[in-house]
PARO-453646 format. One line per 10 residues: their letters; for each residue y, x, z of C-alpha. Coordinates in steps of 0.001 Angstrom, whole numbers, plus 524288, in hexadecimal, padded with zeros to 5 digits. Example, Ala and Ser with C-alpha at 12.3 -4.5 7.8 and 13.67 -1.06 7.14 Angstrom:
BEGIN
AS	7EE6C/8300C/81E78 ~ 7FBDC/83566/81BE4
***
This chain:
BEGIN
XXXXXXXXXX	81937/7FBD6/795FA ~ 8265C/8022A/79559 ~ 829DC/80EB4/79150 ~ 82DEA/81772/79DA6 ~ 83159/8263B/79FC2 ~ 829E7/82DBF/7A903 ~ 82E1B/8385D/7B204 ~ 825AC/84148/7BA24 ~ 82B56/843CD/7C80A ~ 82A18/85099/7CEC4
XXXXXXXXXX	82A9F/84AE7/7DBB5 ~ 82D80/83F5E/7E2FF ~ 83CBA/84216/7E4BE ~ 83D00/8433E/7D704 ~ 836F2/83725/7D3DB ~ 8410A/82EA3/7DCDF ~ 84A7F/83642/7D710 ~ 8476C/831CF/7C95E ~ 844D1/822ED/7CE24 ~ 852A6/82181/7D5C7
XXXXXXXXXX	858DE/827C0/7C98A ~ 85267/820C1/7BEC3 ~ 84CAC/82DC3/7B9AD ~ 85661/83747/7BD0D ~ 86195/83271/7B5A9 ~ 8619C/822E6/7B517 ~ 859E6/822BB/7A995 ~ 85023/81AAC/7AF04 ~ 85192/80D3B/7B68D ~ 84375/80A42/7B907
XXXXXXXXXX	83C4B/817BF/7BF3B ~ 82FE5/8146D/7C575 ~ 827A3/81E1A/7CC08 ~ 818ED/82124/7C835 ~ 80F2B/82733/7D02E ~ 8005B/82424/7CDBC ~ 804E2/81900/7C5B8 ~ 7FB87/80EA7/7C6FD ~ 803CB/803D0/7CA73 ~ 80C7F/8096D/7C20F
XXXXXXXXXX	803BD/808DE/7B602 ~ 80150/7F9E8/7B85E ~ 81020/7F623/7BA7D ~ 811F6/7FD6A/7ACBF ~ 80839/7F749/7A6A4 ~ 80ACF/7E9BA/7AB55 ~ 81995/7EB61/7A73C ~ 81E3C/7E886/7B597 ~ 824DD/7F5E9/7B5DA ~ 82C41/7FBAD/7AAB0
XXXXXXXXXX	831A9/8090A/7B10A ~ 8389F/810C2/7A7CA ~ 8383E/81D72/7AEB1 ~ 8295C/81FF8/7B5F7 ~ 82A2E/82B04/7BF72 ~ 81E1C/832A3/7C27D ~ 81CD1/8372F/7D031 ~ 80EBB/8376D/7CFB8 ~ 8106B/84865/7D235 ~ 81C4C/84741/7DB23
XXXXXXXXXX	81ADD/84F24/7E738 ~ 81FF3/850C3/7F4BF ~ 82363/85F01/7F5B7 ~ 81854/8658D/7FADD ~ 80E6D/85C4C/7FAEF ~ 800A3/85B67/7F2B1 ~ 7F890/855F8/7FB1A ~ 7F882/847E8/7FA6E ~ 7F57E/84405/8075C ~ 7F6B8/84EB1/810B0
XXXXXXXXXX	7FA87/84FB1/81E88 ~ 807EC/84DAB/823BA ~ 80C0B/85082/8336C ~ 80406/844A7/839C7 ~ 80422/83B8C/82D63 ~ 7FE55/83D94/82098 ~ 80455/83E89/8143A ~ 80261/83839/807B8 ~ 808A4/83B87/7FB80 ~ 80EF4/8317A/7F420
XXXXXXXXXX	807CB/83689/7E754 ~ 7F9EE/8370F/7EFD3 ~ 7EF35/82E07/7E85C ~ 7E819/82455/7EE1B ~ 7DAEA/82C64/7EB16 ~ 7E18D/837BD/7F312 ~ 7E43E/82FF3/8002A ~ 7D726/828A6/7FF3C ~ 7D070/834DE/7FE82 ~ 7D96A/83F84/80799
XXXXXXXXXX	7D358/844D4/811F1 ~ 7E0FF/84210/81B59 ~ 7E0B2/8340D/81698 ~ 7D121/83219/81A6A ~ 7D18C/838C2/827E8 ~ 7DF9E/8339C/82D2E ~ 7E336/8265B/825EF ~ 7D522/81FE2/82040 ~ 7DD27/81360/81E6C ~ 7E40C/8187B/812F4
XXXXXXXXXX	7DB4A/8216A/80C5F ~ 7D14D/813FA/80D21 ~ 7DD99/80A3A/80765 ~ 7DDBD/8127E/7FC42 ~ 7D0A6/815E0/7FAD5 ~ 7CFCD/80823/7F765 ~ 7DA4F/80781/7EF62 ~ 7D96A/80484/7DED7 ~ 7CF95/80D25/7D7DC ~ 7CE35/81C0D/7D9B5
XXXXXXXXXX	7D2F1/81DFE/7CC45 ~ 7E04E/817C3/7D188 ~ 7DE3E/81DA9/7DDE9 ~ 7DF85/82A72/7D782 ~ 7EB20/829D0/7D1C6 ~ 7F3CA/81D90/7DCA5 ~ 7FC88/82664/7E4C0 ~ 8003B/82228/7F1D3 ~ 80D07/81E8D/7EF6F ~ 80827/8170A/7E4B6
XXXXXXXXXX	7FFD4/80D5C/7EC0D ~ 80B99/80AD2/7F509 ~ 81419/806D4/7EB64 ~ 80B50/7FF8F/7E15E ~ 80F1B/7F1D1/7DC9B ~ 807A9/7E658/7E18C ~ 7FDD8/7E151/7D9A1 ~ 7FE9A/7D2E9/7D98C ~ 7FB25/7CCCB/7CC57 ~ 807C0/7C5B1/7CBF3
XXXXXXXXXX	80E87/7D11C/7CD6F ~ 80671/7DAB9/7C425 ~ 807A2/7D096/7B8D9 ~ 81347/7D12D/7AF2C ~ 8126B/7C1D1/7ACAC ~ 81565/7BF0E/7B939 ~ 82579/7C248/7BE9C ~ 820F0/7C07E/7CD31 ~ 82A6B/7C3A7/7D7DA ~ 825A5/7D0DF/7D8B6
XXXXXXXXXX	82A5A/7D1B7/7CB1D ~ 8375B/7CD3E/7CE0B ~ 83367/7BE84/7C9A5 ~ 83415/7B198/7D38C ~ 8270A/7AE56/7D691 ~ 81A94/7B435/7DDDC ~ 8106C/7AF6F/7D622 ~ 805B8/7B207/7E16F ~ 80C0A/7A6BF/7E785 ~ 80536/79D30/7E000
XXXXXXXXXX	7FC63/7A59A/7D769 ~ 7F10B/7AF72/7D9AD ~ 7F1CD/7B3F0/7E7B0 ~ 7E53F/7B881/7EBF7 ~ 7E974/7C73C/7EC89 ~ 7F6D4/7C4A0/7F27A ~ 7FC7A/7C6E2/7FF77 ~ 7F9BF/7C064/80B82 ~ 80355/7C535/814DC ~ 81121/7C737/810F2
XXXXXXXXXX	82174/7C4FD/816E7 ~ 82288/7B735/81A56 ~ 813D3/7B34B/81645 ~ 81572/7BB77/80980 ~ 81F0D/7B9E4/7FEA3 ~ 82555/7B9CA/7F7A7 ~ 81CCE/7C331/7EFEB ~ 80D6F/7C43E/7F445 ~ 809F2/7D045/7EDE4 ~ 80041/7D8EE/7F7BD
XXXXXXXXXX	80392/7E6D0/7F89B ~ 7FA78/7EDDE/7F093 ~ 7F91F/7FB01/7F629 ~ 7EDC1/7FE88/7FE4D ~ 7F116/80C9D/803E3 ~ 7FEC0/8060D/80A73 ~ 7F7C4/7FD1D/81473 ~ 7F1C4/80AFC/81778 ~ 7FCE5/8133A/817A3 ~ 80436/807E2/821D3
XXXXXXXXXX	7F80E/80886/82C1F ~ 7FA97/81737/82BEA ~ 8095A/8149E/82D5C ~ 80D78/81C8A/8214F ~ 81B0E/81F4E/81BD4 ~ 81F01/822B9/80E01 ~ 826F7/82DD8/80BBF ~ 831C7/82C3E/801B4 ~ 83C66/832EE/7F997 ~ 84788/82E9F/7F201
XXXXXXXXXX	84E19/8262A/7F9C5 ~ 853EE/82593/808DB ~ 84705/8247C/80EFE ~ 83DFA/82F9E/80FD7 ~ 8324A/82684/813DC ~ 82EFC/8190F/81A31 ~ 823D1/813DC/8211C ~ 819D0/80D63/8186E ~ 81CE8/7FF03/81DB8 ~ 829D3/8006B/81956
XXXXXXXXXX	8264C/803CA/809ED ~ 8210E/7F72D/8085A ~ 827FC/7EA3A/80845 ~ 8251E/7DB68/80526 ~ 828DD/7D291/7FA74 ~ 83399/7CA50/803A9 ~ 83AC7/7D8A6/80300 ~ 83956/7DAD9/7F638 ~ 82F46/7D450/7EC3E ~ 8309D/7DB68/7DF87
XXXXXXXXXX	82CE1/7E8A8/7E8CD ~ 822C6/7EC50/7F263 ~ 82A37/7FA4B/7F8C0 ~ 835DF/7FFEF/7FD1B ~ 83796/80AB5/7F64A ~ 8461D/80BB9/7F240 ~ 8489F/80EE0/7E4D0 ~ 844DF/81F35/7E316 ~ 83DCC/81EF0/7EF91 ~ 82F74/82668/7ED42
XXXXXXXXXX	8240D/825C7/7F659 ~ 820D6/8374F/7F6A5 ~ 81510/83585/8020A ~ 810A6/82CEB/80DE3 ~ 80DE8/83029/81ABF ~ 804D4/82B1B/825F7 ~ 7FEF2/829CC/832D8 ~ 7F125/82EA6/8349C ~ 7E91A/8226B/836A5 ~ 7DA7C/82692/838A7
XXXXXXXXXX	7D5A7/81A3D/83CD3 ~ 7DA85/81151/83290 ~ 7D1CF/8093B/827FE ~ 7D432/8021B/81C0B ~ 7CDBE/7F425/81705 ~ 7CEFE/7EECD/80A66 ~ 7C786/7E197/804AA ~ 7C959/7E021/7F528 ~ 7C2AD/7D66C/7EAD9 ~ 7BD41/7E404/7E620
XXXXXXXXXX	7BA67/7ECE3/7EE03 ~ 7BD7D/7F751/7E5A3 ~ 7C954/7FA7B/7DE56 ~ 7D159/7EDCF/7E24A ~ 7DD5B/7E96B/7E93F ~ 7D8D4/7E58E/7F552 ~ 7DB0E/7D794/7FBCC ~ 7DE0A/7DBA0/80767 ~ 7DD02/7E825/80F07 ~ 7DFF4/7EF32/81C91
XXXXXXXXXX	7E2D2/7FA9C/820EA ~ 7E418/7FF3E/82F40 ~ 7E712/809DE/839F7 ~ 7E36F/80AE8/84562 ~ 7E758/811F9/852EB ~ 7DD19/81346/85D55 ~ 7DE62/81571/86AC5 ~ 7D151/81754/8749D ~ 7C901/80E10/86AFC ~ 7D340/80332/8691F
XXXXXXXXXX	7DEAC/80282/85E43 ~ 7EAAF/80613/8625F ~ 7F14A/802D1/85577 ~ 7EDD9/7FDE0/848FF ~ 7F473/7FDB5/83C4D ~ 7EE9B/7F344/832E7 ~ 7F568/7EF9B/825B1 ~ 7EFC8/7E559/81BE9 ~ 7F15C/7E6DD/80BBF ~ 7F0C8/7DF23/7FFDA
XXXXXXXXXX	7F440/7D2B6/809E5 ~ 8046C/7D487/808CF ~ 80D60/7D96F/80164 ~ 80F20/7E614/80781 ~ 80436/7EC8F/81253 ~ 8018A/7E382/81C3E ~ 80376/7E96E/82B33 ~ 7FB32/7E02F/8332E ~ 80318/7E27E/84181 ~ 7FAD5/7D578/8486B
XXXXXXXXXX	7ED80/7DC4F/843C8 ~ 7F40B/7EBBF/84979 ~ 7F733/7E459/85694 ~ 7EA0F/7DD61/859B1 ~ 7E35C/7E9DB/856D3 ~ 7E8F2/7F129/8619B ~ 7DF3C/7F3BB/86D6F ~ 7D3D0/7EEB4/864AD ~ 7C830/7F9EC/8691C ~ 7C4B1/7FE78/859AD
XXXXXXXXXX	7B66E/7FA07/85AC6 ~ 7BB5E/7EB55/85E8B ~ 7B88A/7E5B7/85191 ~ 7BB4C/7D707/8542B ~ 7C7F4/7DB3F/85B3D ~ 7CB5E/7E316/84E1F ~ 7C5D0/7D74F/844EC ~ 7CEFC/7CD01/84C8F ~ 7DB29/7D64F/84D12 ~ 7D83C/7D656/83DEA
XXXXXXXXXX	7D7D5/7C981/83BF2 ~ 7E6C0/7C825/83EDE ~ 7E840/7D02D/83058 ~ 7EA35/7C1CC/82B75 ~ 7F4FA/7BD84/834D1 ~ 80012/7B916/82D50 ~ 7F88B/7B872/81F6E ~ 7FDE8/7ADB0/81600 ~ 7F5BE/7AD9C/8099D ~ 7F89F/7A834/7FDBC
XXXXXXXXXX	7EE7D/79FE2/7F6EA ~ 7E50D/7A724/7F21B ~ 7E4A0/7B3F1/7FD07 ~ 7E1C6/7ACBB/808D5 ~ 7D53B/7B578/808EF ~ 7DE89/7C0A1/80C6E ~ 7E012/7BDBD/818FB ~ 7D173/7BF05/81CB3 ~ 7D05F/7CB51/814FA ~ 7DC3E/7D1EF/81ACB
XXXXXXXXXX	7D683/7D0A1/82849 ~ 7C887/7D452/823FF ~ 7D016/7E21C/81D1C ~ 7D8D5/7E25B/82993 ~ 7CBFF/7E385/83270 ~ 7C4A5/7ED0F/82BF8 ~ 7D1C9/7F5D9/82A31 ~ 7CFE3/7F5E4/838F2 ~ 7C275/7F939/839D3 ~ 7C303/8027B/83174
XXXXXXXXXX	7CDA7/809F7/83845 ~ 7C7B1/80919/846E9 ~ 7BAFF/80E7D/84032 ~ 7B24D/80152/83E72 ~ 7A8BA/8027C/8347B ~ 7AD72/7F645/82CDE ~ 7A170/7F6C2/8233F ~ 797DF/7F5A9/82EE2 ~ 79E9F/7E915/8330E ~ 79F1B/7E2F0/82572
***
C-alpha cells in the first residue's frame, strides 16, 4: 500500500472543493474521497488504487440536518452519510418505502451494515474476480480483454447494451434497484448540476468501461430523495442466504387502483451491469386484480425477455423471474412464504 495524506472535510462543499483542486493548492493529483470505507479498504489493499490524498467525508453535513433519514415535503430524505443499518431500521423507511429498508436489510453483514453509508453502496466498485485481482489487467482496468468472456462466468451479467459487452460485470449494489422503484434522485454539489434522477447516475460499459457513474470530477452525492412507495417488496435468492451477494434479486412498486395495479415499477439486480428496469414485466402488470396470482406469475415470467447468458449463468434467467415474482407478491401483500 502507498503512502497517502489524509484530510478531514467539514462538509460536503469542502470536500469537492479539495478533490477539484487537488487538495487546495495542486499538491495532490490523485484525491479520492472516503466515507465508510469498505470498498475503499479492499481497493487499498489490493493495490488497485493508490490515492495520494484520502479525503474523509464520513462527518460532512448538510447544514441543518442530523437526522439521517427524515422527512422532506412529499419525498423522504436520505443523507448521503446515512448507514445502511440506519435505513433498514428507520421508522420512515419501514412504513413508506419497505422495498428499500428490505434491499438493505439484506445487504453484507451488520457489522458492514453499520458502518456502509448510502452513498457508499451507490458508488461501490463491482466485484467481479477479474476485476478485484491485481494479476489480471482486464478492461475494467484499462487492459484489452474481458476475461468473463471465456473464463468463470457464473456470477456475471445476463442482460446488458447489445446482449452485454463489452464488459459483464453486474452492478453490485443492492439498495439502488430500491431507490429506482421509488424513483429517487441524488442531490449533488460541486459541479453544474444540483441533482439528477437515479437512472441517470448509472451508466453501462459501451459508455464507458473503466467507470460505472457519472459523477463529473468534484461532484459529491450530500442526500437522496424519494417517492413514498408503501406497497413495494424486495426478493433476493443467494448461494447463502446470509451475508452474500445475491444471484439475482428484485425489487418492485406498485400503484393500486380499486384492487387492480395501476402501475408497477419492477427493477432486476446483479443480472446487468447497472439496475435492470424491466418495462415488458411494468406493462403486463397493469389491470392485473392483486390477488390474481397466475396473472402476476406469467407477467413475471417476461423478467427473462431479452437475457443472453454467457456459459456458465444460464441459470440466471430462471432465477431472475422466480426473484421478479415474489418482488411482486410481496408488494401487493401475498404472503410469499405460504405459497412456497
Amino acid at each position: 500500500m502507498n503512502t497517502f495524506a489524509l484530510a478531514q472535510s467539514k462538509d460536503y462543499e469542502q470536500a469537492a472543493m479539495l478533490v477539484a483542486t487537488g487538495g487546495g493548492d495542486g499538491k495532490f493529483s490523485l484525491p479520492v474521497l472516503k466515507a465508510g470505507g469498505m470498498d475503499i479498504l479492499d481497493h487499498l489493499k489490493e493495490g488497485l488504487i493508490e490515492p495520494d490524498l484520502l479525503i474523509d467525508i464520513r462527518r460532512a453535513r448538510s447544514a441543518g440536518k442530523t437526522e439521517a433519514i427524515s422527512r422532506d415535503g412529499d419525498s423522504i430524505r436520505i443523507e448521503a452519510w446515512a448507514t445502511l443499518a440506519d435505513i433498514a431500521t428507520s421508522p420512515i423507511i419501514n412504513e413508506y418505502n419497505p422495498v428499500v429498508a428490505r434491499a438493505v436489510e439484506f445487504a453484507a453483514t451488520p457489522q458492514v451494515r453499520n458502518v456502509a453509508t448510502a452513498a457508499g453502496n451507490l458508488l461501490q466498485r463491482p466485484r467481479c474476480w477479474y476485476y478485484r485481482n491485481d494479476q489480471f489487467n482486464c478492461l475494467k482496468k484499462g487492459g484489452g480483454t474481458c476475461f468473463a468472456v471465456e473464463g468463470e462466468n457464473r456470477y456475471h451479467a445476463i442482460f446488458g447494451s447489445g446482449g452485454g459487452g463489452p464488459c459483464h460485470i453486474v452492478h453490485p449494489s443492492n439498495l439502488a434497484p430500491a431507490l429506482m422503484v421509488c424513483e429517487a434522485t441524488v442531490h449533488l454539489v460541486g459541479g453544474a448540476r444540483s441533482s439528477l434522477p437515479i437512472a441517470q447516475l448509472f451508466h453501462g460499459p459501451d459508455k464507458g468501461v473503466t467507470s460505472e457513474h457519472t459523477l463529473e470530477p468534484g461532484e459529491v452525492i450530500t442526500h437522496i430523495t424519494l417517492k413514498p412507495r408503501p406497497k413495494s417488496g424486495f426478493e433476493a435468492v443467494k448461494e447463502k442466504q446470509s451475508f452474500d451477494w445475491p444471484l439475482a434479486l428484485a425489487c418492485a412498486s406498485i400503484e393500486i387502483d380499486a384492487g387492480k395495479i395501476a402501475s408497477a415499477k419492477i427493477c432486476a439486480g446483479a443480472v446487468a451491469p447497472v439496475p435492470w428496469m424491466l418495462p415488458k414485466v411494468e406493462a403486463a402488470l397493469k389491470g392485473i386484480a392483486i390477488t390474481d396470482t397466475d396473472a402476476i406469475t406469467k407477467a413475471a415470467e417476461l423478467a427473462g425477455d431479452g437475457a443472453k447468458p454467457m456459459t456458465d449463468n444460464a441459470y440466471k434467467v430462471r432465477l431472475v423471474k422466480v426473484v421478479v415474482r415474489r418482488a411482486i407478491f410481496r408488494a401487493v401483500g401475498i404472503n410469499v412464504e405460504a405459497l412456497t
